[in-house]
ZAMARGU-4260 file (C-alpha; in steps of 0.2 Angstrom, whole numbers, plus 5000, padded with zeros to 4 digits):
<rodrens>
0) 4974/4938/4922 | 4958/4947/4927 | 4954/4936/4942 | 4971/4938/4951 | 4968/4947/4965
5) 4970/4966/4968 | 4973/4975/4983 | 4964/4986/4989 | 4966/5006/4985 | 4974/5017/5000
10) 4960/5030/5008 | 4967/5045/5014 | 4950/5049/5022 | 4949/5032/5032 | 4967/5035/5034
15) 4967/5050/5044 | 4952/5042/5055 | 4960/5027/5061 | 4975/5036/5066 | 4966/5049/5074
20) 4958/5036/5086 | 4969/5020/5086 | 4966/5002/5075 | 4950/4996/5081 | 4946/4980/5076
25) 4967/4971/5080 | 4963/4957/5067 | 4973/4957/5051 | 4964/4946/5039 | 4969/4939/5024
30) 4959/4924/5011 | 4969/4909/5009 | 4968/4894/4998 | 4975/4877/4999 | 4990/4871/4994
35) 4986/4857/4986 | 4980/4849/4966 | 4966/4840/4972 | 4952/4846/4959 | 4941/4844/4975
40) 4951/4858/4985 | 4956/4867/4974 | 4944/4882/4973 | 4940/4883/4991 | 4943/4896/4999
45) 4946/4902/5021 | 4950/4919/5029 | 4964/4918/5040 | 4963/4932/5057 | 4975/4932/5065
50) 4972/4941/5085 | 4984/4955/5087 | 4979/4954/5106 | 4984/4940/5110 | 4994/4933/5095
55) 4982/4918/5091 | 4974/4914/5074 | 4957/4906/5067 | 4952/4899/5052 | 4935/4901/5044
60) 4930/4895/5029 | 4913/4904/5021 | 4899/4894/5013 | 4898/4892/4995 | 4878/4891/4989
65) 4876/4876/4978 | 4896/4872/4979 | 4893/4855/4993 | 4907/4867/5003 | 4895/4868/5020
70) 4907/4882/5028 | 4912/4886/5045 | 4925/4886/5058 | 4940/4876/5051 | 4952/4880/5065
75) 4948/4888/5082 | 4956/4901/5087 | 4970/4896/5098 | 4991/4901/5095 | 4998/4889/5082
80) 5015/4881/5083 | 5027/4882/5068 | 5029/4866/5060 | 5046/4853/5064 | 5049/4858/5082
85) 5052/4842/5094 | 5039/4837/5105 | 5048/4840/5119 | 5063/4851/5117 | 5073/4860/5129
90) 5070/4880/5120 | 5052/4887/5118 | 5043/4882/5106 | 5040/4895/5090 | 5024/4900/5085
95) 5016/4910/5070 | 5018/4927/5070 | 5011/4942/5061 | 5029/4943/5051 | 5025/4926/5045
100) 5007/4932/5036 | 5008/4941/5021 | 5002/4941/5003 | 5011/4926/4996 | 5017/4915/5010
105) 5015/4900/5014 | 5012/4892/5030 | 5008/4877/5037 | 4994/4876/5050 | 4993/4856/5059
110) 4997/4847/5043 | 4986/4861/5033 | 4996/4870/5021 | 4987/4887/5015 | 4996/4901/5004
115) 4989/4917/5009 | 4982/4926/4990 | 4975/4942/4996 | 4971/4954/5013 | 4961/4967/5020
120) 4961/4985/5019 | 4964/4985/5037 | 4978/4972/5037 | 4985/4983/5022 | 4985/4997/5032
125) 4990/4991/5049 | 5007/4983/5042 | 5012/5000/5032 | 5009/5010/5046 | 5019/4999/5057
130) 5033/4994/5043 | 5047/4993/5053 | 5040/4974/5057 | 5034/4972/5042 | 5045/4972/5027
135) 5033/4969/5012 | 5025/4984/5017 | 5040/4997/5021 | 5038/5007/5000 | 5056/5011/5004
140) 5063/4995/5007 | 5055/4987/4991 | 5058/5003/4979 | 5078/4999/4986 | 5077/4980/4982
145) 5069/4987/4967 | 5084/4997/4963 | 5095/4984/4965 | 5088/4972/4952 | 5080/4985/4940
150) 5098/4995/4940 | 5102/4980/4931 | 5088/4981/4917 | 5084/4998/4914 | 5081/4996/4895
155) 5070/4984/4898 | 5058/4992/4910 | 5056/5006/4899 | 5055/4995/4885 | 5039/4988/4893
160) 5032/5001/4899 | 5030/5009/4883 | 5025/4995/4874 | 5010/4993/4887 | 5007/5012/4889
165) 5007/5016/4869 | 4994/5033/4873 | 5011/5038/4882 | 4997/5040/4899 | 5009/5036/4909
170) 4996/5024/4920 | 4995/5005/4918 | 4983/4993/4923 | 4985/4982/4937 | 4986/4966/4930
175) 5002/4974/4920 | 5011/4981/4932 | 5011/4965/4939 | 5016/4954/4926 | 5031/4966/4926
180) 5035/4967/4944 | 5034/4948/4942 | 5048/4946/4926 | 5058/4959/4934 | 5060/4951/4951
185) 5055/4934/4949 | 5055/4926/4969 | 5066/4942/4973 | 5047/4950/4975 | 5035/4942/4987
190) 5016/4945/4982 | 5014/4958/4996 | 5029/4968/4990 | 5022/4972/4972 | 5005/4974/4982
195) 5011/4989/4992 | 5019/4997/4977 | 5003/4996/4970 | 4994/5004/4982 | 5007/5017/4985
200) 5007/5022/4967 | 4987/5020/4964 | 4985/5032/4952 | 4964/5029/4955 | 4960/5030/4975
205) 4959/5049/4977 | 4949/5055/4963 | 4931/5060/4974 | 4940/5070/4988 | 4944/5089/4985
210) 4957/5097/4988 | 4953/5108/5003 | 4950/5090/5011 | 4967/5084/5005 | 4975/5100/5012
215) 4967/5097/5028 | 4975/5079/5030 | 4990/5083/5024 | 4991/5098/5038 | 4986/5085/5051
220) 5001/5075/5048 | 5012/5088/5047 | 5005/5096/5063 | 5005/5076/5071 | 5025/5075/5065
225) 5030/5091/5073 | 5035/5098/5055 | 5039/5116/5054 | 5054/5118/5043 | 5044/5127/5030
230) 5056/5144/5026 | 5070/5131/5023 | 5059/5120/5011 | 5054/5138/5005 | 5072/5141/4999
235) 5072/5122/4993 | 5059/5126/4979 | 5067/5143/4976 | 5084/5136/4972 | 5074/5126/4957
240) 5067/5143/4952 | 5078/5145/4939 | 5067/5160/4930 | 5061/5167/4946 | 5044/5164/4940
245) 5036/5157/4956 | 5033/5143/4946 | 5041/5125/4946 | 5039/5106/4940 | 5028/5094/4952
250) 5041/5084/4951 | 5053/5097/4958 | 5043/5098/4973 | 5040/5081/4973 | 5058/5079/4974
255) 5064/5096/4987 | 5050/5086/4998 | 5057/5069/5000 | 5075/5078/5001 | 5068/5089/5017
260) 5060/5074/5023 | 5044/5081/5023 | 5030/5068/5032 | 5019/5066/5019 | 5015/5050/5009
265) 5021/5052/4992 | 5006/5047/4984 | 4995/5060/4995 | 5009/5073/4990 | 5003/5068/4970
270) 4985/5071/4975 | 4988/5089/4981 | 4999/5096/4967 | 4986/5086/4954 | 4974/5098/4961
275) 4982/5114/4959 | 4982/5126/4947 | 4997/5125/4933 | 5001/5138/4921 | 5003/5136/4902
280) 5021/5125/4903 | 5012/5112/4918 | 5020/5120/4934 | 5014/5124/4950 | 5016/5138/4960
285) 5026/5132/4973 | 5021/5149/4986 | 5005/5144/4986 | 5011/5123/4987 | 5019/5131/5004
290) 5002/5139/5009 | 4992/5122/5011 | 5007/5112/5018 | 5010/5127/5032 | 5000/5122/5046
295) 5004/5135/5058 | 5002/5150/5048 | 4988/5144/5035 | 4980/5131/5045 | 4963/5124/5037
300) 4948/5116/5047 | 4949/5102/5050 | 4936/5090/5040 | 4922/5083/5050 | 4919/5063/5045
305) 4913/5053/5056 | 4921/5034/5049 | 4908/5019/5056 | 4915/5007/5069 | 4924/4994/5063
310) 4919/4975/5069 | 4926/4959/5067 | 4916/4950/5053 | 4922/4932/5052 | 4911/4930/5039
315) 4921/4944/5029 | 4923/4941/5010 | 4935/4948/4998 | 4934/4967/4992 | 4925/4974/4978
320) 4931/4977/4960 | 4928/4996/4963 | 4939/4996/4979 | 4954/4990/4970 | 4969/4997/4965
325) 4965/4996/4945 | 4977/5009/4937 | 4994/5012/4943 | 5006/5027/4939 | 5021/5020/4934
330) 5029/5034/4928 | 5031/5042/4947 | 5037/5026/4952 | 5052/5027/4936 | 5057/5043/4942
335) 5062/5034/4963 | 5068/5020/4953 | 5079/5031/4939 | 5080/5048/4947 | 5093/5053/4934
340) 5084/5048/4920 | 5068/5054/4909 | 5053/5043/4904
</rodrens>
């Protein structure tokens, strides 16, 4: 199970970058292999881009050393029409699409049938931040399909997660979460699905970046989304301040923050409150919470990074083992799925 693919972990740094200045390179591109049992074709492998631009895809397939497999262009770039149409109908003729390409399908390219197995960090990124098109990467959609089948076998998901979290961490590995996402949904979930949920819930991607440059990000998309309900999310955490301590659950925050419908990623929020100071009983001052978030009255700098350009590479190969998701927090994703319920 170690070599199935992992997607690559969200970067809040990069994140903020790209969205400051637009999506650079407009080709999503995702590895591919073969749909087929010939021992001969079975482990090659091709990267699939597709042209934002102009809607038109090209296949490359890279050179293996000492493999036989020469490499090169194995499609040119050019629109491709969806297979079973008549030659000469009387409706336009369909063509692939950027709905059609995801982690998991499987398409058929002039008698060539690939099954797309993993994408780029910029593909990733491109289809969550424009999710309304792209379904397998809305978090929201798939934590409510989710719902719908896990409602069903909610002693059973608990049931495995302890068994494979016996430290009680509340994290899993990749490879794990997987498996489960895989015997809970069966063809319910596509590939891409659990993917995103990975990454959403990567419990690894944020661990070098301090806090003052999370609050910095986090203020920039507030101050982009026009948010500036903060005495009403005030009241929000107040209301869960039963001992009028100052002090609340993360979770409670986490919580009175999706219920004001505060524009931050969920797993961006996690970063933040993982950085604050707790008291003895593991909660968070929620005043000073409501000082980083409040852009107009506590604004931070703005960080300086300066992100490298990015360029088309067809030559571009899978990611690196340390640019993975490898551990997932689970239990965060337990408490969305089973809000009225304890780990």
């Amino acid at each position: 199970m170690g070599l199935l693919p992992k997607p690559p972990r969200r970067d809040f740094i990069k994140f903020m970058e790209k969205d400051r200045h637009g999506l650079e390179s407009n080709v999503l591109r995702f590895v591919a292999r073969l749909d087929t049992n010939k021992p001969i074709d079975v482990d090659r492998r091709f990267i699939i881009s597709y042209f934002l631009s102009d809607d038109t895809i090209a296949v490359f397939e890279p050179p293996v050393r000492n493999s036989g497999i020469i490499g090169g262009k194995f499609l040119e770039r050019n629109r491709i029409k969806k297979p079973g149409q008549p030659l000469f109908g009387t409706h336009l003729s369909e063509y692939y699409t950027t709905a059609d390409l995801y982690v998991g399908s499987r398409v058929n390219f002039h008698n060539h049938f690939f099954i797309l197995i993993e994408a780029d960090e910029y593909a990733f990124r491109y289809m969550e931040k424009h999710n309304e098109d792209f379904s397998v990467s809305d978090v929201e959609k798939i934590i409510t399909k989710l719902k719908g089948i896990a409602g069903r076998e909610k002693d059973r998901v608990k049931e495995f997660f302890n068994r494979n979290d016996p430290q009680n961490t509340g994290k899993l590995g990749y490879d794990q979460f997987r498996n489960l996402m895989v015997q809970l949904g069966g063809s319910q979930l596509a590939e891409h699905e659990i993917m995103t949920l990975a990454r959403f819930y990567c419990d690894t991607q944020d661990t070098k970046i301090d806090l003052n440059t999370l609050v910095s990000i986090v203020q920039e998309q507030l101050r982009k989304n026009n948010f500036e309900n903060f005495t009403k999310l005030t009241e929000g955490f107040i209301h869960h301040d039963t001992d009028r301590s100052g002090f609340i659950d993360p979770d409670q925050i986490r919580s009175t923050c999706h219920a004001f419908h505060v524009p931050i990623p969920d797993d961006l929020l996690r970063a933040v409150l993982s950085r604050m100071n707790m008291n003895e009983q593991g909660q968070v001052n929620f005043n000073a919470f409501m000082q980083y978030l409040n852009w107009q009255d506590h604004a931070v700098s703005t960080m300086k990074y300066t992100a490298p350009p990015v360029k088309f590479n067809q030559d571009w190969k899978p990611l690196n083992t340390q640019d993975s998701v490898m551990t997932v927090n689970y239990v965060a994703l337990l408490q969305v799925i089973f809000p009225d319920s304890t780990q």
